[in-house]
PADREN-94214 format. One record per atom (N, C-alpha, C): y, x, z. Coordinates in steps of 0.2 Angstrom, whole numbers, plus 5000, padded with zeros to 4 digits. Example, Ala and Ser with C-alpha at 12.3 -4.5 7.8 and 13.67 -1.06 7.14 Angstrom:
! PADREN-94214
497250665039;497850625039;498450665039;498950645035;499550685036;500050645039;
This chain:
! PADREN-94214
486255174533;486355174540;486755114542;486555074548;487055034550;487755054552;488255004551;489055014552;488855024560;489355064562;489355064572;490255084571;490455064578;491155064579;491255114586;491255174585;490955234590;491855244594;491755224601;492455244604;492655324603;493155354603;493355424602;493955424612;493755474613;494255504618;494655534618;495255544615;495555594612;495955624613;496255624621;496855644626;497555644620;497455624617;498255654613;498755594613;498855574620;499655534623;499655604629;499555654630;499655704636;499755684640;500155704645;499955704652;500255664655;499855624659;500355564666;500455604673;501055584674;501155584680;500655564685;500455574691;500255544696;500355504698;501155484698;501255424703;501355364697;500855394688;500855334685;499955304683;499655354687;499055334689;498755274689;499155224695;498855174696;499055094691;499555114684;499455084679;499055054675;498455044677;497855044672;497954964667;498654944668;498754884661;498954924656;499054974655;499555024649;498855014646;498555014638;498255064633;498255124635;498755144634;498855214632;498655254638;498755234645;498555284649;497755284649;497355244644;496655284643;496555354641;497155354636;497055414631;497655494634;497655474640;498055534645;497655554648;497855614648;497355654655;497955664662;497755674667;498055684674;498455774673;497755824670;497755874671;498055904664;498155934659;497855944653;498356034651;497656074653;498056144655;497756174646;498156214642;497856254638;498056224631;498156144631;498056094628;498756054622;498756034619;499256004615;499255944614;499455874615;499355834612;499555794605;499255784599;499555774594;499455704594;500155664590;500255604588;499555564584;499255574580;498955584575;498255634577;497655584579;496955614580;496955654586;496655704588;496555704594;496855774597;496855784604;497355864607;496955914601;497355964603;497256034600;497456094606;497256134603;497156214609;497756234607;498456264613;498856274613;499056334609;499556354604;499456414602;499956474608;499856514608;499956574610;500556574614;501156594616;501656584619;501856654620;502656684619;502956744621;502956724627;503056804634;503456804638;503956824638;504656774643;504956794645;505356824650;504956764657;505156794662;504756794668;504756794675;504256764677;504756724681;504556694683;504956614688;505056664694;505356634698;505556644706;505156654711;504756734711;504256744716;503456714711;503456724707;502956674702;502956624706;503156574707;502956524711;503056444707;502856394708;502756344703;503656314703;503656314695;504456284694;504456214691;505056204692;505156134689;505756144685;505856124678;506456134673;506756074670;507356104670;507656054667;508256054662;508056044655;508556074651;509356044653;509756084648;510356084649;510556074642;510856034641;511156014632;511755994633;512356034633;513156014630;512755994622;512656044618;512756044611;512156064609;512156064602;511456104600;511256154598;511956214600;511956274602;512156304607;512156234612;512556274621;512056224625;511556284626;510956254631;510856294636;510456274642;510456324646;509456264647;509356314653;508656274657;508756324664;508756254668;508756254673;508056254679;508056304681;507156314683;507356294694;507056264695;506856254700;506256274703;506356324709;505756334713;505956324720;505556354722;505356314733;506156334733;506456304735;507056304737;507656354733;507556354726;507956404723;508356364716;508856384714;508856374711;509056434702;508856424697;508956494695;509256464687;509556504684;509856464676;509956514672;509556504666;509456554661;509756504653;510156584651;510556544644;510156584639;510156554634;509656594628;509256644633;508756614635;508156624637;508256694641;508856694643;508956764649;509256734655;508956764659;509256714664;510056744667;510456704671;511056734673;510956794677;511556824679;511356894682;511956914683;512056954690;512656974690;512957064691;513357084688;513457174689;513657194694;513457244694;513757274702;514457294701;514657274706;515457284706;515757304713;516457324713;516457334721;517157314726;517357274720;517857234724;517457174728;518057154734;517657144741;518257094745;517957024748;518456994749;518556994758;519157014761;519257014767;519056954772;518756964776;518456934780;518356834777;517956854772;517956814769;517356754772;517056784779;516556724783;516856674788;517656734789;518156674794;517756684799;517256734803;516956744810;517256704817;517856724815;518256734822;519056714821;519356694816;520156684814;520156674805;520556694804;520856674795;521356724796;521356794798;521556834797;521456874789;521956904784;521956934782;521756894776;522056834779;522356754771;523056754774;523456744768;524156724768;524156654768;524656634774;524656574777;525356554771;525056504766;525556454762;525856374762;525456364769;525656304771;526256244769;526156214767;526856174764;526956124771;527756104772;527956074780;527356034779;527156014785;526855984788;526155984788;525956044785;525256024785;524956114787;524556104788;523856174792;523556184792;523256264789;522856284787;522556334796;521856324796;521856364804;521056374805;520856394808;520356434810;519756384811;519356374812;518656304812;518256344818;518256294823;517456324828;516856364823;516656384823;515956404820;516156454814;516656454813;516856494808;517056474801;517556454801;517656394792;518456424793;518856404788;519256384785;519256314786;520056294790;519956214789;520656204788;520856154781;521356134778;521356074779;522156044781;522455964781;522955964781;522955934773;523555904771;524155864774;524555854772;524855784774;524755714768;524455694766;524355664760;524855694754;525455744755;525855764750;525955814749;526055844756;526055934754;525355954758;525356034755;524656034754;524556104761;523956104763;523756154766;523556204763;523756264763;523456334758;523356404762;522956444759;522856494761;522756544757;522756604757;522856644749;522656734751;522256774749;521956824748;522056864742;522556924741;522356964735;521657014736;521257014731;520957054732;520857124725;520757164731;520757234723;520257254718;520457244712;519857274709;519957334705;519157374705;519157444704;518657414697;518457374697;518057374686;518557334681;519157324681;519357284677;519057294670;518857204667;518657204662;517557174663;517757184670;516957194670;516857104675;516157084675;516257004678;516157014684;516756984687;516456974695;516356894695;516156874702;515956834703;515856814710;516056764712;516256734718;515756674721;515556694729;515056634731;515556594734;515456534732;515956514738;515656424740;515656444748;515156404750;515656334755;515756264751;516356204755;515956184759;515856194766;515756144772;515656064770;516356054769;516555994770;517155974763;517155934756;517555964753;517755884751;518255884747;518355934742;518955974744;518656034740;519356094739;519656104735;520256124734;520456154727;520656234728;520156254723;520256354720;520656354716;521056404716;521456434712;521156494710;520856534706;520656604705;521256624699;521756684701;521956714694;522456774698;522956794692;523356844693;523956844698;524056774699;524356754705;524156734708;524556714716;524356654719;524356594718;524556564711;524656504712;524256484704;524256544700;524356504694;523456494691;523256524696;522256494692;522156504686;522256564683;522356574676;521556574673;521156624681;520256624680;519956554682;519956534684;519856464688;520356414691;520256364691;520456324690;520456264694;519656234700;519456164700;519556154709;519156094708;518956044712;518356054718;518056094720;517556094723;517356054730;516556014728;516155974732;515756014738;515655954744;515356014747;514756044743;514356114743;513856154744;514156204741;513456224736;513856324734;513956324725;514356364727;514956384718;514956454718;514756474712;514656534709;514956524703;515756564705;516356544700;516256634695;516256654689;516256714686;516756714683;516956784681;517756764677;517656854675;517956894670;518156974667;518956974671;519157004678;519757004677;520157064676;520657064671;521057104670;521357164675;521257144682;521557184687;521557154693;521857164697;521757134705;521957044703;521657014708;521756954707;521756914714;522056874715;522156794720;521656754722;521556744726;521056694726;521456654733;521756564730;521856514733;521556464736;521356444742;521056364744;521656344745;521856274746;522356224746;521856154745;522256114748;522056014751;522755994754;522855944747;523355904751;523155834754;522555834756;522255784758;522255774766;522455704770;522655694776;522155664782;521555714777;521155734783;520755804782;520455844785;520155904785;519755914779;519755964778;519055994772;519156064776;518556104772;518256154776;517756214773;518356244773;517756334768;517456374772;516756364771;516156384775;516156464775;516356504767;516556554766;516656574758;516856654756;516856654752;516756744749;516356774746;516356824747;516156844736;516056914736;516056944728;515156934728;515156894722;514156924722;513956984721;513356994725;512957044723;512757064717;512657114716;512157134707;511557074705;511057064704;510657034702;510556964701;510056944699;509956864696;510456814701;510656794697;511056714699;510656664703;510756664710;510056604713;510656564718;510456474717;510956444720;510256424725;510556394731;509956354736;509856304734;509156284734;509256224733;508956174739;508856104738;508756084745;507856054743;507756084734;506956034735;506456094734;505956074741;505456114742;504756094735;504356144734;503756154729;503656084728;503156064734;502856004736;503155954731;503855954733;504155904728;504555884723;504555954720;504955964712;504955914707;504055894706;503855844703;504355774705;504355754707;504855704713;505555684709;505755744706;506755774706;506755724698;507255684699;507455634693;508155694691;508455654684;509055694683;509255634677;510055654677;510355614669;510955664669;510955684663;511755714661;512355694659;512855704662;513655684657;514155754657;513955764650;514355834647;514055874650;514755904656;514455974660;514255944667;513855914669;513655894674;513055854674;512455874677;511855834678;511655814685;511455724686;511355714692;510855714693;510555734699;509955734703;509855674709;509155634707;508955614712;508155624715;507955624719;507355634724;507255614732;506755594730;506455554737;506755594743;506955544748;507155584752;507755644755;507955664747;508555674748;509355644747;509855664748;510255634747;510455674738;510755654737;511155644730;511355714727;511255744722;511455804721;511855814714;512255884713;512755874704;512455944704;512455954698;512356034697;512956054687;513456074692;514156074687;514056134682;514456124679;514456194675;515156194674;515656244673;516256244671;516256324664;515656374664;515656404658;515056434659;514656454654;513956464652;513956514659;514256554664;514256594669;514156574673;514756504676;514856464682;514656434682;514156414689;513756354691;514056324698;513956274700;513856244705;513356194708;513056194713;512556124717;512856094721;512856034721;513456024725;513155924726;513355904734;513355834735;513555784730;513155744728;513655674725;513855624733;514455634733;514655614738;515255534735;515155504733;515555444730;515755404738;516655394739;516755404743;517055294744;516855274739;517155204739;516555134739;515755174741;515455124741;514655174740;514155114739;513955054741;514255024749;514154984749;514354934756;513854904756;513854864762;513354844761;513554774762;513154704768;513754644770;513954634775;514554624776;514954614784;514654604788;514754674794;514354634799;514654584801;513854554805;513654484809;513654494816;513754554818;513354544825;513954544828;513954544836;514254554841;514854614841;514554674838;514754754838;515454734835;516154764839;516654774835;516854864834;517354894831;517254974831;518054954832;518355004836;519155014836;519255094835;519855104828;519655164827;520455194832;520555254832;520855294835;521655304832;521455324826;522055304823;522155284814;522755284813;522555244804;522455304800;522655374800;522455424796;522255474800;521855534796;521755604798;520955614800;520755654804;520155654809;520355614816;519855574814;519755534819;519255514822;519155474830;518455434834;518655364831;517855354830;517955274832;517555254838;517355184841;517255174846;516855104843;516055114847;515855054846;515955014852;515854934851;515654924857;515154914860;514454924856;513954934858;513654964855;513054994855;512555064854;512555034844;512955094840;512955094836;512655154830;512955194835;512655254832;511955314833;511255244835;510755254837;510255314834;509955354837;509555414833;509955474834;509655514828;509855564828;510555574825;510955614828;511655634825;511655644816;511255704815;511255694807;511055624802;510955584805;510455504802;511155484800;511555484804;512355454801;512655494799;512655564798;513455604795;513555604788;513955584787;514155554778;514155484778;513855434782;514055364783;514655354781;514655294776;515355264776;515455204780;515955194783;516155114786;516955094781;516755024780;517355014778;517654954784;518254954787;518454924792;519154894791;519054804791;519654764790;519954774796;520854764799;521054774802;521254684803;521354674811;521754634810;522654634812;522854604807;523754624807;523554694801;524254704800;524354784795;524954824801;524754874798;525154924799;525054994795;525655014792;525755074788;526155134790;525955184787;526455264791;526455284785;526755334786;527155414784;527355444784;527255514785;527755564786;528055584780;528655594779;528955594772;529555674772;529155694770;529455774769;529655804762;529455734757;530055754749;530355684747;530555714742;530855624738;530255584736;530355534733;529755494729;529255474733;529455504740;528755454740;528755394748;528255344748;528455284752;527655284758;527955224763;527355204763;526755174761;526255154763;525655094758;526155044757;525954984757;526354894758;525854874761;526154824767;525954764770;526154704765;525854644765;525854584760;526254524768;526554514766;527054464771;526954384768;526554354773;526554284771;526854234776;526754184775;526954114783;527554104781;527854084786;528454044785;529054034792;529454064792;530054064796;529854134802;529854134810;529454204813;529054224811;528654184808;528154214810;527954264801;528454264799;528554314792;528754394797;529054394801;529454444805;529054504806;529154574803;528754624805;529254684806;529054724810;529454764811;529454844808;530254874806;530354944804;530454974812;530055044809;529955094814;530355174809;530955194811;531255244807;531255294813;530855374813;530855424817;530855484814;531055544818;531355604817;531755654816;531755724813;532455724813;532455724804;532855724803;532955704798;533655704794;533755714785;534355714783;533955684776;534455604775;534155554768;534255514767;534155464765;534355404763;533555354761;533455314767;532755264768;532755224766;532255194759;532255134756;531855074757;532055034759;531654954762;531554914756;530854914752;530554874745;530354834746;530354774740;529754724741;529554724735;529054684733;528854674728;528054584726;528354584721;527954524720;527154514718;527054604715;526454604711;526154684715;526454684720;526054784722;526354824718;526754814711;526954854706;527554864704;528054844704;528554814701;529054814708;529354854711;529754884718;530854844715;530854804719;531654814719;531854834728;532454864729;532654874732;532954824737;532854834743;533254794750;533554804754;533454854757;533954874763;534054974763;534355004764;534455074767;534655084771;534355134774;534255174785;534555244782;535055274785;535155334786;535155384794;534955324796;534655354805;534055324806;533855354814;533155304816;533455244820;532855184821;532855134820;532155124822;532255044827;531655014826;531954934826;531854904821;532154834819;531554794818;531654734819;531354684815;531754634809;531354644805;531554624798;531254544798;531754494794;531554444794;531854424787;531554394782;531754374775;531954324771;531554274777;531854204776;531554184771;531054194767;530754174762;530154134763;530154084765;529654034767;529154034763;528554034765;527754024758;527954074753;528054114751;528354154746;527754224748;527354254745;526954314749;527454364744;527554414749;528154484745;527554554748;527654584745;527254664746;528054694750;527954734756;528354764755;528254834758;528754904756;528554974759;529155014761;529155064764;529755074764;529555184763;530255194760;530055254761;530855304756;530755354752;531055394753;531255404745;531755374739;531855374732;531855434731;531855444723;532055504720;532955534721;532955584723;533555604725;533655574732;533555514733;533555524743;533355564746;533155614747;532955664750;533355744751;533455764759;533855814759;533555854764;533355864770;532855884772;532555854778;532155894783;531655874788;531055834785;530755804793;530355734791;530555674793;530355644790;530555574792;530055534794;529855504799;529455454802;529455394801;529055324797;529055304795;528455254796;528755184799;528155154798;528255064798;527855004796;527854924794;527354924799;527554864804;527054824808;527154754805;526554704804;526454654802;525754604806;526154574810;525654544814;525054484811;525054474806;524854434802;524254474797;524054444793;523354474789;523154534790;522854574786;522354624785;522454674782;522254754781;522054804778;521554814779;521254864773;520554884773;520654954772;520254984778;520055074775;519455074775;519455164774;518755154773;518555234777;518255264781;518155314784;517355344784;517355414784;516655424784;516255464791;515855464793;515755484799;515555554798;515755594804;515855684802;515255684806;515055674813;514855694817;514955644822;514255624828;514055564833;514255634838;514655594843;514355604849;514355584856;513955504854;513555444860;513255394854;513055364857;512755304853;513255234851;513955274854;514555214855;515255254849;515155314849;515555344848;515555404842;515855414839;515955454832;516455484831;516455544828;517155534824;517155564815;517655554815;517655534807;518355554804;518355544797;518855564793;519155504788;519655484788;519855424785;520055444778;519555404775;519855414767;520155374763;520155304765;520655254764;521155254771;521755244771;522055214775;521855164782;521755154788;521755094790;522155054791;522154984793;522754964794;522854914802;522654964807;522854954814;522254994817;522254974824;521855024828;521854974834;521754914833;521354854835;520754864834;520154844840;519454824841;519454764835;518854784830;518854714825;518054724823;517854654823;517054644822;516954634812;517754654807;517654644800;517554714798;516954744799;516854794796;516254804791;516054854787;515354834782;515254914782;514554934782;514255004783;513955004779;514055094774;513855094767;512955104768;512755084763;512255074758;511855144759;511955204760;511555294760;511755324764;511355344767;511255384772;510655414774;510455474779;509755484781;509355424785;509955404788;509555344791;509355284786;509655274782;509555204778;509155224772;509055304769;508755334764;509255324757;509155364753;509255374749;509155334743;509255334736;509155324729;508755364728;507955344724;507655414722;507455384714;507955374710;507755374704;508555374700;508955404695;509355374691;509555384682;509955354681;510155354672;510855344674;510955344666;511555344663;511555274657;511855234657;511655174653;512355154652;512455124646;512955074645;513555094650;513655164649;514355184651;514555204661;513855194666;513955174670;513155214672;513355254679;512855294683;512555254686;511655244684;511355194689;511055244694;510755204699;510455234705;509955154706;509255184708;508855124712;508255154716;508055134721;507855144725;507855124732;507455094737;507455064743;507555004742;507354974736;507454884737;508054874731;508354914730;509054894725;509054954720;509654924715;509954944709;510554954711;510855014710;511655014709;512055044703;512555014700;512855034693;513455034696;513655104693;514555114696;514955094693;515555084693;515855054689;516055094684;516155064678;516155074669;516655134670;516355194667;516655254665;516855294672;516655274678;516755304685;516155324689;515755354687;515155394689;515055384696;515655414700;515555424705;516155364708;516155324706;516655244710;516055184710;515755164716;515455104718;515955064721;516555034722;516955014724;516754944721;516654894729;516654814726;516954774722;517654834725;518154784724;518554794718;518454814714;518654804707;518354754704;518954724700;518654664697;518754664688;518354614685;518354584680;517454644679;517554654670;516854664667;516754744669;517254774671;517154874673;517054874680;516754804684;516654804692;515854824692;515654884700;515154894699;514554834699;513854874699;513154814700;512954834703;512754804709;512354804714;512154734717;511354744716;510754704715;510254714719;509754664721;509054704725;508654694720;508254724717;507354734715;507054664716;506854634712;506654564715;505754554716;505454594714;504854604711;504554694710;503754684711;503554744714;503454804716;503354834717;503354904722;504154934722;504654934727;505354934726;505554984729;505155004737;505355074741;505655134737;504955164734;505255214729;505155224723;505855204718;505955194710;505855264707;505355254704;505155344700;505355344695;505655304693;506155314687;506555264683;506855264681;507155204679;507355264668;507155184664;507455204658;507755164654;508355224653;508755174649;508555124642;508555084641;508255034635;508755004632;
C-alpha cells in the first residue's frame, strides 16, 4: 500500500475560551474545541469520555457557577463557587454553613440613632448617627472614634457569626470578652460584607472604632441566620466567565470587565469577607492642562471641593471613589493635639531674608509645653523655640538659601491637658493631598474625604485625577509577578509598588517604585488576561 500522511483531529488541548477564538496563528487552537461536554482531554493522542464523578452538592439555585480555588497550603483549600450574584465557600467539599443560635445584636441596622451602643469616644473625636441609617465614625487623626455593644449569649461553645456590612471603610472590629480586647477578632475592614465566625465562651463585645480624620461608616451589623454561608456578589451569570483572579496567602484579587476592583479575604477556614480594592495612593493620571482650577474647603476631614468649571459631568455614581490629588499653592499645616508625641506635618522653608517668614498660629485652652522643630532631612527633628500660651507670630530664621522642614507640636511628657490648636502658614512652595470624592452634587461641586493632608484652601489649577473609576472604567485583567500586583486594562499596565499590593503611589522612588505604562500595540480596551512569565 502507498505511504499517506492522514491528518488526525484529536480535541486533546481542551477547551478555548471564546474570547480566544479569534487566535487562529496558535497551532494548537486547531486541536481545541469551543464546547467539549462529557470529554477529557489527554496530553498524549486524542480526548477520552469523562469517567463518572461523585455528587456533592448542587450550586446556587442550580444555576451556572464559576470556581475558583483557594490554596494557602496543600492541606488548607477551600473553592470558591460563583453564581448570579452570590457568592458560596465550601472547605473539604462542604460548603460553610451556619447554626442556629439565638443571641441577637441590638439595633444593630442603626434605623433611626446608635442607641443601645456605648459611646467610647476618645477627646475629640465622634461617633453619631448617619442620614440613612449607618454608624459614622471620625477620628481625629489620634484618638479614635468608638462605639461598643455587649451582646448575650444563650449557646456558649456553639459558632456564632456576625454580618457585618462597611459603607464606607476602613473600620476597625474588635469582637471578644471585653470591650477593648478582641480576643475573637481582631481586624481591619474594607468597604462591603464580612462574615466574622468565632465559638464564644460567653457573652461578648463587639467594638467599631477609626482614628481616622475623616468619616467611615457601618451600614450594619447583625448574628447570621442558620444556613449556608452566602456573600453578595456584584457578578452577574452572563459574566462569570469574564472574572480574572491571583492570590497572596489569604486574600485573592478579582478583576472583570466593567467592574471595579474586588478582594475576597479569609481570616479562618470560617471567616470570609468580599470587599473593594480601594488602593488610596494612585494611579494618577497627568497634571491637568486645562483652564479648570478646584479649591478645596478645608485641609482635613469631610470636605467640598469646587470646580471652576463643569467638572463633575454625568452621573453622580461615574465619580464616587475618584481620587484627585491637589498641589497647594504656599503650605499650610494643622493639628488638634490632645496627647504627648504628637506634632504637626512640615512645611519646607526656602528663599532668603522675608520672604523665608511663616507664621505660628497657637489656639485653645489648653495646659503643656509647645515645640517649634526643624529639621534638615523630614527625619532627624532638633528643637527651637517653646509656647506655653497661644500666640499667633511670625517666625523668621535668618538662614538664607538653606531649605529646613519645620513642625511644631507637642514632645513626650509635654503634655497635661485640653487641646491645643495648632498650626504653620508658609507663603512660598507646595503640599500635596490627595482626596477621594464621596458624592457630586452639581457638575462644579463635590464633596469628599481627604486622605492625604492638603496644604491650603487656595483655587489651584495643579491637580491630577486618578486613573479608575465608573466613568474612566476599570482594569479587567490581573497577576502577581516579581513581587508586585499587576492590573491592565483600558490602554495600560499598572504594577504597584514591590511588596505593596494595594500602593500605586508615583511617588516613591528608586527600584520598589510603581509601573505604569500604556499597551503600545493591539487590541488594548479589554486585557483578558495577563500571565505571568
Amino acid at each position: 500500500m502507498p505511504r499517506s500522511n492522514t491528518p488526525l483531529l484529536a480535541f486533546n488541548r481542551g477547551v478555548i475560551s471564546p474570547l480566544g477564538l479569534a487566535r487562529i496563528d496558535l497551532d494548537r487552537l486547531q486541536l481545541s474545541a469551543e464546547t467539549q461536554t462529557n470529554w477529557m482531554p489527554r496530553v498524549l493522542g486524542s480526548m477520552m469520555l469523562r469517567p463518572g464523578l461523585e455528587y456533592i452538592y448542587g450550586t446556587k439555585s442550580n444555576n451556572k457557577p464559576h470556581h475558583i480555588p483557594f490554596v494557602a497550603a496543600t492541606d488548607d483549600t477551600a473553592i470558591l463557587e460563583f453564581t448570579d450574584s452570590v457568592l458560596r465557600i465550601s472547605v473539604d467539599e462542604v460548603l460553610i454553613t451556619r447554626p442556629a443560635v439565638t443571641a441577637a445584636v441590638t439595633n444593630g441596622l442603626f434605623t433611626s440613632d446608635v442607641t443601645s451602643w456605648t459611646d467610647a469616644d476618645e477627646s475629640g473625636a465622634a461617633s453619631v448617627w448617619a442620614t440613612g441609617g449607618y454608624l459614622s465614625l471620625l477620628g481625629t487623626g489620634i484618638n479614635e472614634a468608638s462605639r461598643t455593644q455587649l451582646v448575650t449569649v444563650n449557646e456558649a461553645g456553639i459558632v456564632h457569626a456576625l454580618r457585618i456590612i462597611i459603607n464606607r471603610g476602613p473600620v476597625k472590629v474588635r469582637i471578644g470578652t471585653t470591650a477593648t480586647n478582641g480576643s475573637y477578632h481582631t481586624a481591619t475592614l474594607g468597604t462591603g460584607t464580612h462574615s466574622l465566625a468565632f465559638p464564644p465562651t460567653g457573652n461578648f463585645y463587639i467594638n467599631f472604632s477609626s482614628a481616622l480624620s475623616y468619616s467611615v461608616v457601618v451600614d450594619s451589623v447583625a448574628v447570621e441566620a442558620s444556613g449556608v454561608l452566602e456573600l453578595p456578589s456584584p457578578y452577574l451569570e452572563a459574566g462569570l466567565g469574564l472574572i480574572r483572579h491571583t492570590q497572596s496567602a489569604d486574600v485573592i484579587f478579582l478583576a472583570c470587565d466593567e467592574e471595579q476592583q474586588r478582594k475576597i479575604e479569609r481570616r479562618n477556614n470560617d471567616s470570609w469577607s468580599i470587599v473593594l480594592y480601594e488602593p488610596l495612593t494612585g494611579p494618577f493620571g497627568n497634571i491637568n492642562i486645562g483652564p479648570i482650577t478646584i479649591t478645596p474647603s478645608a485641609l482635613t476631614g469631610d470636605i467640598t471641593i469646587t470646580a471652576s468649571k463643569d467638572l463633575f459631568e454625568g452621573s453622580a455614581s461615574e465619580h464616587s471613589g475618584l481620587l484627585y490629588r491637589i498641589v497647594s499653592s504656599g503650605q499650610i499645616v494643622q493639628a488638634s493635639i490632645t496627647a504627648e508625641d504628637n506634632f504637626t506635618g512640615s512645611i519646607l522653608v526656602t528663599g532668603v531674608g522675608a520672604s523665608r517668614d511663616f507664621t505660628i498660629s497657637i489656639t485653645g485652652t489648653w495646659s503643656a509645653t509647645v515645640t517649634l522643630q526643624r529639621s534638615i532631612d523630614d527625619a532627624t527633628w532638633e528643637d527651637v523655640q517653646t509656647y506655653t500660651a497661644n500666640t499667633t507670630a511670625t517666625f523668621s530664621d535668618g538662614l538664607d538659601n538653606v531649605e529646613y522642614y519645620y513642625r511644631i507640636g507637642v514632645k513626650t511628657g509635654g503634655y497635661t491637658s485640653g487641646t491645643v490648636g495648632l498650626g504653620l502658614t508658609f507663603s512660598g512652595g507646595s503640599l500635596t493631598g490627595i482626596v477621594k470624592i464621596r458624592s457630586v452634587t452639581s457638575a462644579t461641586v463635590a464633596n469628599a474625604s481627604v486622605i492625604v493632608a492638603l496644604g491650603g484652601t487656595s483655587a489651584t489649577d495643579d491637580w491630577y485625577a486618578g486613573q479608575w473609576s465608573a466613568e474612566k472604567g476599570w482594569p479587567t485583567a490581573n497577576a502577581l509577578y516579581e513581587g508586585r500586583l499587576w492590573h491592565a486594562g483600558r490602554g495600560k499596565i499598572w504594577g504597584s509598588v514591590s511588596d505593596g499590593f494595594e500602593d500605586l503611589n508615583d511617588d516613591t522612588e528608586g527600584d520598589s517604585g510603581p509601573i505604569n505604562r500604556f499597551i503600545g500595540e493591539g487590541p488594548v480596551d479589554v486585557v483578558n488576561w495577563i500571565v505571568p512569565l
